[in-house]
C-alpha positions in Angstrom: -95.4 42.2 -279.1 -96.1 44.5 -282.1 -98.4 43.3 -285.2 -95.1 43.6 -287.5 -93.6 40.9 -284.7 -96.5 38.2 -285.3 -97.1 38.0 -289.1 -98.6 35.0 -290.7 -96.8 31.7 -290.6 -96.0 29.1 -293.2 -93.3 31.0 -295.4 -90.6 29.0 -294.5 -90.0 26.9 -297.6 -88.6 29.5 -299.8 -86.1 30.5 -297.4 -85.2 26.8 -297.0 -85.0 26.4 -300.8 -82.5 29.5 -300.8 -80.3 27.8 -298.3 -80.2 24.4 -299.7 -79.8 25.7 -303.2 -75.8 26.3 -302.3 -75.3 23.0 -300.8 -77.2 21.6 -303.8 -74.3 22.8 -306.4 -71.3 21.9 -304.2 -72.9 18.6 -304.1 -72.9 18.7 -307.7 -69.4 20.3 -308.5 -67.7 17.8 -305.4 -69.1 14.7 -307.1 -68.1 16.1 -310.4 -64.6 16.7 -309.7 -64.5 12.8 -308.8 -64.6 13.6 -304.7 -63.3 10.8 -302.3 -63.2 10.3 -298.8 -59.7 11.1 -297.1 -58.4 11.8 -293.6 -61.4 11.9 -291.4 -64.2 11.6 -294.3 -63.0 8.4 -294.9 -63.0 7.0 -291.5 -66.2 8.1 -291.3 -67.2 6.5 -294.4 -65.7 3.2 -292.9 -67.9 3.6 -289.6 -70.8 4.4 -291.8 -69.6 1.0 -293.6 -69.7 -0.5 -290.3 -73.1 -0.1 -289.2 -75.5 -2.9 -290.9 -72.2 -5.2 -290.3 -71.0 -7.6 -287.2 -68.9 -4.6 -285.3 -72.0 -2.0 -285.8 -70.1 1.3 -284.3 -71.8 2.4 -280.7 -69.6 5.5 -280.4 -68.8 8.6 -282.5 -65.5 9.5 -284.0 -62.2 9.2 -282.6 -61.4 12.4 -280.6 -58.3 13.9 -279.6 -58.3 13.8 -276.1 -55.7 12.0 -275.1 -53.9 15.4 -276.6 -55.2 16.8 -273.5 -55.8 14.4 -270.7 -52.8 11.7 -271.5 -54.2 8.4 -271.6 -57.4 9.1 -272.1 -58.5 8.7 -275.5 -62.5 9.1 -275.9 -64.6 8.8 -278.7 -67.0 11.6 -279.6 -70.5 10.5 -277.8 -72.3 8.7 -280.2 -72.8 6.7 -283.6 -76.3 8.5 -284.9 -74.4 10.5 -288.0 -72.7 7.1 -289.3 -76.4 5.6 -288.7 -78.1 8.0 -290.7 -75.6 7.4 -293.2 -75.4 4.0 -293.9 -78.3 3.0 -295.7 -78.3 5.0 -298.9 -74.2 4.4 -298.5 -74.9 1.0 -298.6 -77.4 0.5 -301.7 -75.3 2.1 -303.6 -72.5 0.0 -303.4 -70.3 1.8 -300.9 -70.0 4.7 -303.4 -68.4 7.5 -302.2 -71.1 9.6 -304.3 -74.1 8.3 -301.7 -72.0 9.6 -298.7 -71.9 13.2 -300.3 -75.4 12.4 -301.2 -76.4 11.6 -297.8 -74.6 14.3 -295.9 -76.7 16.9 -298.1 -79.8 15.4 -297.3 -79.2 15.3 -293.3 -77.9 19.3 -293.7 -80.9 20.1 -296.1 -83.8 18.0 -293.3 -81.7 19.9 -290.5 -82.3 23.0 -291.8 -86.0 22.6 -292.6 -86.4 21.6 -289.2 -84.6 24.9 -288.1 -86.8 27.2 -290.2 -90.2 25.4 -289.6 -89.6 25.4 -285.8 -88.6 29.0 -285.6 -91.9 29.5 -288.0 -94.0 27.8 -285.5 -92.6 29.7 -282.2 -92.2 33.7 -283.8 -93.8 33.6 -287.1 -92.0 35.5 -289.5 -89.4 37.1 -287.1 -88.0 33.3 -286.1 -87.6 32.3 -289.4 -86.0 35.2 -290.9 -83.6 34.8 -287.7 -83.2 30.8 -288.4 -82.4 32.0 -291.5 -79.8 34.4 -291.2 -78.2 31.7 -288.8 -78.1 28.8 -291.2 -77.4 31.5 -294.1 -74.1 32.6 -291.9 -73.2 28.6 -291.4 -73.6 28.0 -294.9 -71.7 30.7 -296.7 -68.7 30.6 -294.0 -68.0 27.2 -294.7 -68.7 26.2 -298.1 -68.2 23.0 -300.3 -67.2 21.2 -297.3 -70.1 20.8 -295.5 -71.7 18.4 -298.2 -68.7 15.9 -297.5 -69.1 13.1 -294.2 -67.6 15.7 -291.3 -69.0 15.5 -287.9 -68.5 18.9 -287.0 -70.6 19.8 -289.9 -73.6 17.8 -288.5 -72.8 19.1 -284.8 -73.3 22.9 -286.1 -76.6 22.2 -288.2 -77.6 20.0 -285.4 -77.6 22.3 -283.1 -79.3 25.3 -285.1 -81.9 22.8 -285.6 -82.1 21.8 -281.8 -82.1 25.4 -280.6 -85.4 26.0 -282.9 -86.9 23.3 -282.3 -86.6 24.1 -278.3 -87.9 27.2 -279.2 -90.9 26.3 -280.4 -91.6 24.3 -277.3 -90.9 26.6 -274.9 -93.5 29.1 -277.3 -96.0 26.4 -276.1 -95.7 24.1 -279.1 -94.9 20.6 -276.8 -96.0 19.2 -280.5 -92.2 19.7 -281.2 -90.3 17.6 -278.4 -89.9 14.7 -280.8 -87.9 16.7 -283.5 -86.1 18.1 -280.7 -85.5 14.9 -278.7 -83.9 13.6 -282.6 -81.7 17.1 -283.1 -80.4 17.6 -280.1 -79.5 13.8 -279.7 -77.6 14.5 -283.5 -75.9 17.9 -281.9 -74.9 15.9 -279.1 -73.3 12.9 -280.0 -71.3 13.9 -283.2 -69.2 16.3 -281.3 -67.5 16.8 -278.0 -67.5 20.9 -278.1 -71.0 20.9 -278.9 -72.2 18.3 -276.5 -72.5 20.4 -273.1 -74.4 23.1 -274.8 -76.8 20.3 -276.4 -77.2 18.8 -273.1 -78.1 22.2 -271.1 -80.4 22.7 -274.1 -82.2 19.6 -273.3 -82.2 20.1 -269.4 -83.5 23.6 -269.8 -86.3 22.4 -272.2 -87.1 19.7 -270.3 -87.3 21.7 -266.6 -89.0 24.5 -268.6 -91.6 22.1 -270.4 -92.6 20.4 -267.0 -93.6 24.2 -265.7 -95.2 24.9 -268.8 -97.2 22.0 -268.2 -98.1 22.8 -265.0 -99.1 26.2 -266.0 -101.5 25.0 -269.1 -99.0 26.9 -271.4 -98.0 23.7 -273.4 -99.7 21.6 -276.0 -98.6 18.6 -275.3 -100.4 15.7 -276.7 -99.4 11.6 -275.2 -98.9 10.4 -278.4 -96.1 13.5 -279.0 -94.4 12.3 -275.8 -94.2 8.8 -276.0 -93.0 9.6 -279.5 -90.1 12.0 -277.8 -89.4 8.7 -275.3 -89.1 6.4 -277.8 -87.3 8.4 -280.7 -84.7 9.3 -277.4 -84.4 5.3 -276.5 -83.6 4.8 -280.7 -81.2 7.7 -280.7 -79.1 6.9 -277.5 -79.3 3.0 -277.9 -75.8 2.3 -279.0 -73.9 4.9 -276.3 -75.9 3.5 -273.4 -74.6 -0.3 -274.8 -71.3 1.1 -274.6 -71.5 1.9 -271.3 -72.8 -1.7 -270.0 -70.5 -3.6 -272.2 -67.0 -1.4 -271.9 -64.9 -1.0 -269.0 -63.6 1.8 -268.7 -66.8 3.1 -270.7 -66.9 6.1 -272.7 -68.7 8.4 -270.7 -66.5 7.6 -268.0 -63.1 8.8 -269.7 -65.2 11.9 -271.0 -66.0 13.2 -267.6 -62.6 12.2 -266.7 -61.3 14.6 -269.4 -64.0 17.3 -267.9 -62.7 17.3 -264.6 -59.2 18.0 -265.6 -56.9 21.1 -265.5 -57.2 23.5 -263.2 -60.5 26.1 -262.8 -63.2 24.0 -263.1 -65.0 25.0 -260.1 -64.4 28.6 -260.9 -65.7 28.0 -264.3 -68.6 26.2 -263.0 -69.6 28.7 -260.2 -69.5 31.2 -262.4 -71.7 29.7 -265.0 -73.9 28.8 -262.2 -74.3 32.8 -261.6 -74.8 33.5 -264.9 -77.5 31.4 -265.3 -79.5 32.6 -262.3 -78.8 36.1 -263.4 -80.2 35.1 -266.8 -82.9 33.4 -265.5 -83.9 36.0 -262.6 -83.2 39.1 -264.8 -85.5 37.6 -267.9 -88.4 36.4 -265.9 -88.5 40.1 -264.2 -89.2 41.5 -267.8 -91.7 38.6 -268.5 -90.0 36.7 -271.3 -88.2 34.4 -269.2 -88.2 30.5 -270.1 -91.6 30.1 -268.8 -93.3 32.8 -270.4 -94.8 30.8 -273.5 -93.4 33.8 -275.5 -91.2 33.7 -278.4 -89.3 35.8 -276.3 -88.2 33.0 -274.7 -85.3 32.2 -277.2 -83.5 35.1 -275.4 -82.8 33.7 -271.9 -82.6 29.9 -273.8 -79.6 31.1 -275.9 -77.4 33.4 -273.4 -77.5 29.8 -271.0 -76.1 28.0 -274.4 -73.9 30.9 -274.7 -72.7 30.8 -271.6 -72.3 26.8 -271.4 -70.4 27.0 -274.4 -67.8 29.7 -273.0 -67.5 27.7 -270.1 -67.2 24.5 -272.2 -64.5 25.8 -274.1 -62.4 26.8 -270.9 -62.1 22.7 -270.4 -61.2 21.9 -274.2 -57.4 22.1 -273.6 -54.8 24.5 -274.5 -55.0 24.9 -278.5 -58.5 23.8 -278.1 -60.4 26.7 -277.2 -61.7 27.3 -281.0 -63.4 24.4 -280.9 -66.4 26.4 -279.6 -67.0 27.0 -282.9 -68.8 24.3 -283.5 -71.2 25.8 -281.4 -71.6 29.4 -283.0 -75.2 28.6 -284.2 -76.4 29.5 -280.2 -74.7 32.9 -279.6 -75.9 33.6 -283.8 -79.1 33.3 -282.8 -79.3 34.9 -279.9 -77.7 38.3 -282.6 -80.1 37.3 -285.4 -83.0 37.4 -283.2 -82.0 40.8 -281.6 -80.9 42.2 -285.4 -84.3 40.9 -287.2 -86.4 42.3 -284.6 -84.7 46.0 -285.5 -84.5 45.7 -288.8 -88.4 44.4 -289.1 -89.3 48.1 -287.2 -87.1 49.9 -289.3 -88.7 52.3 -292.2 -86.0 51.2 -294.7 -86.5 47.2 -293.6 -87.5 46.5 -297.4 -83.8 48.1 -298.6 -81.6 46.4 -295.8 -83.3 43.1 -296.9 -82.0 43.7 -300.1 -78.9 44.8 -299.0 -78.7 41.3 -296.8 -79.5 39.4 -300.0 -76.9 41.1 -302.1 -74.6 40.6 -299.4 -75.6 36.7 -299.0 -74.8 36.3 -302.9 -71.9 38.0 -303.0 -70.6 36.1 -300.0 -71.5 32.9 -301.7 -69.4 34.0 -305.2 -66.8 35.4 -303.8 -66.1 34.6 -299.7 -62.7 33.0 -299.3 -63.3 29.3 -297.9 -59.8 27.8 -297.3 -60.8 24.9 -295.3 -63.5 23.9 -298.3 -60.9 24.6 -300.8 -58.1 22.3 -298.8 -60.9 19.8 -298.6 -61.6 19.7 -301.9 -58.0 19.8 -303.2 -57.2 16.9 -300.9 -59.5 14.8 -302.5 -57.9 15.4 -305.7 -54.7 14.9 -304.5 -55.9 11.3 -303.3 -58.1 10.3 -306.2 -55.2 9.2 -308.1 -53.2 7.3 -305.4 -56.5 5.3 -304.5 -56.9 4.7 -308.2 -53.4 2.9 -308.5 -54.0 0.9 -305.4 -57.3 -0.3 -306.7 -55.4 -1.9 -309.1 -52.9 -3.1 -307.9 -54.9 -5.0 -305.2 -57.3 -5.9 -308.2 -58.3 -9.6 -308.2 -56.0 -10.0 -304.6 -57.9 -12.1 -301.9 -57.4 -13.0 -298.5 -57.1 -9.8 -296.1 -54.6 -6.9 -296.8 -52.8 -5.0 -294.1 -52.4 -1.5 -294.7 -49.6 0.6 -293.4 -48.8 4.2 -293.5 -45.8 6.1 -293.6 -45.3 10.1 -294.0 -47.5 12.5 -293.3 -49.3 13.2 -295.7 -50.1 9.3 -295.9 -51.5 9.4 -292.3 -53.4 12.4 -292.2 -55.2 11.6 -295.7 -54.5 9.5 -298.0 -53.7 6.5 -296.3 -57.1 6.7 -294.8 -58.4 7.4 -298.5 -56.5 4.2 -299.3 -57.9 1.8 -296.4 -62.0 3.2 -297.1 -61.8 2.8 -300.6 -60.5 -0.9 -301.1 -62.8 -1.7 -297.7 -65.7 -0.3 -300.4 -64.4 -2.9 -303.0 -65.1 -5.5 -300.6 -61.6 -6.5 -299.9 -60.9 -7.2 -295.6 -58.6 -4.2 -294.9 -56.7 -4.3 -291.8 -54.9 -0.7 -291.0 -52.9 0.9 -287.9 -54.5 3.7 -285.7 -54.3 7.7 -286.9 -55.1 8.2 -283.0 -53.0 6.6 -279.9 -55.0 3.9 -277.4 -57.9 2.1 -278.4 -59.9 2.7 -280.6 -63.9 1.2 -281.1 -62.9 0.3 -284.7 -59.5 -1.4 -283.5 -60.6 -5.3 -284.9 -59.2 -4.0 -287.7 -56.0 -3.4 -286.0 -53.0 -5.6 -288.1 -52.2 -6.9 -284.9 -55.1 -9.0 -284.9 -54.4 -10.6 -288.1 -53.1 -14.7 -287.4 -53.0 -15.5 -291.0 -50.9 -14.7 -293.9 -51.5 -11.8 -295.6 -50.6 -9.0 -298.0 -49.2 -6.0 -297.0 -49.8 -2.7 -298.5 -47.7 0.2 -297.7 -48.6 3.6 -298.6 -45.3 6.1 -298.0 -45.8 9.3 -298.8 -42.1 11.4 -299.4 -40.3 14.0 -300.9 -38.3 11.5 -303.0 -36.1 9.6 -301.3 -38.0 6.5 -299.9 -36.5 3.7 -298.1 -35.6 0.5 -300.7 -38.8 -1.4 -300.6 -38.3 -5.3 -299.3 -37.5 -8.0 -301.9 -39.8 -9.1 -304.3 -42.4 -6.5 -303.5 -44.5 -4.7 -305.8 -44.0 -0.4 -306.3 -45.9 1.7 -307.8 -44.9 5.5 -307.7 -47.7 8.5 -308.0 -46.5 11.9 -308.2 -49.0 14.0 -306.2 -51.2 17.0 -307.5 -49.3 20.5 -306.0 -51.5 22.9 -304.9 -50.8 25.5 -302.2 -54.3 25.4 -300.8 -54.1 21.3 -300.1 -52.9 20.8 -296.8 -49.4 20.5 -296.3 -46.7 18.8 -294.0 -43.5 19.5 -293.5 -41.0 18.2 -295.7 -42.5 18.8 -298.7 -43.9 15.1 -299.7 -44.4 15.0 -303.4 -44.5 11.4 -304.2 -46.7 8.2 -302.7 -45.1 4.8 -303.2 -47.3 2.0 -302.8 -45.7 -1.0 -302.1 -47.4 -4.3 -302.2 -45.6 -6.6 -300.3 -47.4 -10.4 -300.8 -47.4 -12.8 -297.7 
């Protein structure tokens, strides 16, 4: 390694600041523009909801497998995003402010972790890297990734965990704990990023125990009974899943891994690329074991190659899902790009050229699935406004239906979060076939009367509405960068109908 390669560390903190300042003002200009959870942010905010309550979620999201294994409808692995959630969500009143809040502070402690762990195992080289990694996450996806999504989480997650096992396998054992927490994040809050997180933790894991054996990793007891314990805390609620469900979770996810055709091709030939990796790495003495920063190479072209062969089981439409995982592969480029640029005469003028780019990116990149996000929540805000008050001062539970599509896919759920904030007991019907872990609140278990509130979403022709019920029309926002369904839905009727 050349002198340029091992500069001083502890620089970290600026680059952090640089990242976090974008999230900081799409924080600012999301809660500004009155932002409220719909579609999946708001289930999320009502499992967030959930967790210092009675039915305390053990699972992650709702995923769409039974799309590709029918009958089989998993949850995403695990609960720790709505966990880490909760508490500012809750002293705040259930405001939908504390979940943007929150989701900014998880992303901005995710990506310190990132930078300080690259710091630790290549000095200046590994940050700059874990910096061009979260930098590319950051300015691809935009305002959205300050709002409740768990594929946001999953991505930042698992830059963080791919740093942090870094630095362990550079010899710094000191960092299993922060590794044990990321890759347990990664992990559980999304399926297409789970088998890369796990081969990330069974690679550290095998790779540590050599290490050891070697006297190439500081590892003190008190760091590993830390990692034990943080990994019990972190994995609690799946593993109570498992004892208390039949069929569990973790047995209808392997189900939906072992289906389709060309899984043992898939997994022979990951199984070769490994040992190539492995073998091929460890001849030019930077393999795994090396104690070398060099290590990050043969550490990311396993993820990379787990995640291809991950996203050859995600189902037909599915594939792109992989995405989620783009922070392994980005690495694995950053590190290789860095290390030219760094022995470059002209490094001082391409690192102003990557500045300007990053600025001009952030001003001017296109984002349409930020900008659909945002709009969405403005074309809710209103509808969930009127149904505040028309439920105002109603007690006793309320059922919530939905009808249309755009009333299923986001504001319905907008709807059913925001009066379960106001305390009200909201019952609502499933935006995913078979059971769900949140299905208590199914209207099918409601015995005792009850009002009913429908939200229909329509072009404008709704069906009458039944005697003596209560309608209130709201004529939505139109924005072509909202998401759309067909038949071109411009209205919402909510209809109150009382028991």
């Amino acid at each position: 390694m050349t002198r340029s390669d091992r500069p001083p560390r502890g620089g970290w903190p600026i680059a952090w600041a640089a990242l976090v300042l974008p999230l900081l003002v799409w924080a600012v200009v999301l809660l500004a523009g009155g932002w409220v959870p719909h579609g999946d942010t708001a289930v999320e905010a009502v499992r967030a909801h959930d967790v210092l309550g009675a039915h305390t979620p053990l699972l992650g999201m709702p995923s769409t497998s039974g799309a590709t294994v029918v009958g089989v409808h998993a949850h995403h692995p695990g609960p720790l995003q709505f966990q880490l959630l909760a508490p500012l969500y809750a002293l705040s009143g259930f405001a939908p402010w504390a979940l943007v809040v929150g989701s900014l502070l998880i992303l901005a402690a995710l990506v310190a972790v990132s930078l300080a762990a690259a710091d630790r195992a290549a000095g200046a080289r590994g940050r700059q890297t874990m910096t061009v990694v979260n930098g590319v996450l950051v300015l691809g996806v935009g305002s959205s990734l300050v709002t409740p999504w768990n594929p946001w989480v999953a991505m930042f997650a698992l830059a963080a965990a791919t740093a942090s096992a870094w630095a362990v396998l550079a010899g710094h054992g000191r960092w299993w704990p922060g590794f044990v927490v990321t890759v347990s994040l990664a992990a559980q809050s999304h399926l297409a990023v789970a088998p890369v997180a796990v081969s990330l933790g069974v690679v550290t894991l095998v790779a540590s125990v050599l290490l050891g054996r070697r006297g190439r990793l500081d590892l003190p007891r008190r760091s590993l009974v830390v990692s034990v314990a943080l990994g019990m805390a972190c994995w609690a609620a799946p593993l109570v899943e498992v004892a208390r469900n039949e069929p569990d979770n973790l047995g209808l996810l392997w189900t939906v891994a072992r289906s389709g055709d060309g899984g043992l091709l898939a997994t022979l030939v990951l199984l070769v690329g490994v040992v190539a990796v492995v073998w091929w790495t460890g001849r030019r003495g930077r393999g795994l074991t090396s104690g070398r920063p060099f290590a990050i190479v043969p550490l990311t072209l396993i993820g990379t190659l787990v995640l291809l062969a991950a996203g050859t089981r995600a189902g037909e439409g599915r594939d792109w899902y992989i995405v989620y995982g783009a922070a392994v592969p980005l690495t694995l480029v950053a590190w290789t790009v860095v290390g030219r640029v760094r022995r470059s005469r002209h490094r001082r003028t391409l690192g102003r050229v990557a500045v300007a780019v990053a600025v001009a990116a952030f001003l001017f990149l296109p984002r349409p699935l930020s900008d659909a996000a945002r709009l969405d929540s403005v074309r809710a805000a209103p509808v969930v406004d009127r149904a505040r008050e028309l439920v105002a001062g109603a007690d006793g539970p309320i059922a919530i239906e939905t009808v249309g599509g755009l009333a299923w896919v986001s504001i319905g759920p907008a709807v059913y979060a925001a009066l379960l904030a106001d305390g009200h007991e909201v019952y609502f019907d499933a935006r995913v076939d078979g059971m769900r872990e949140d299905d208590f609140r199914h209207p099918r278990n409601l015995d005792e009367p009850h009002r009913t509130l429908v939200v229909h979403s329509h072009p404008g022709r709704p069906e009458p509405p039944p005697e003596g019920a209560v309608v209130d029309r709201v004529e939505l926002a139109r924005d072509a960068g909202a998401t759309q369904v067909a038949g071109d839905e411009r209205y919402v009727d909510l209809v109150l109908v009382q028991p």
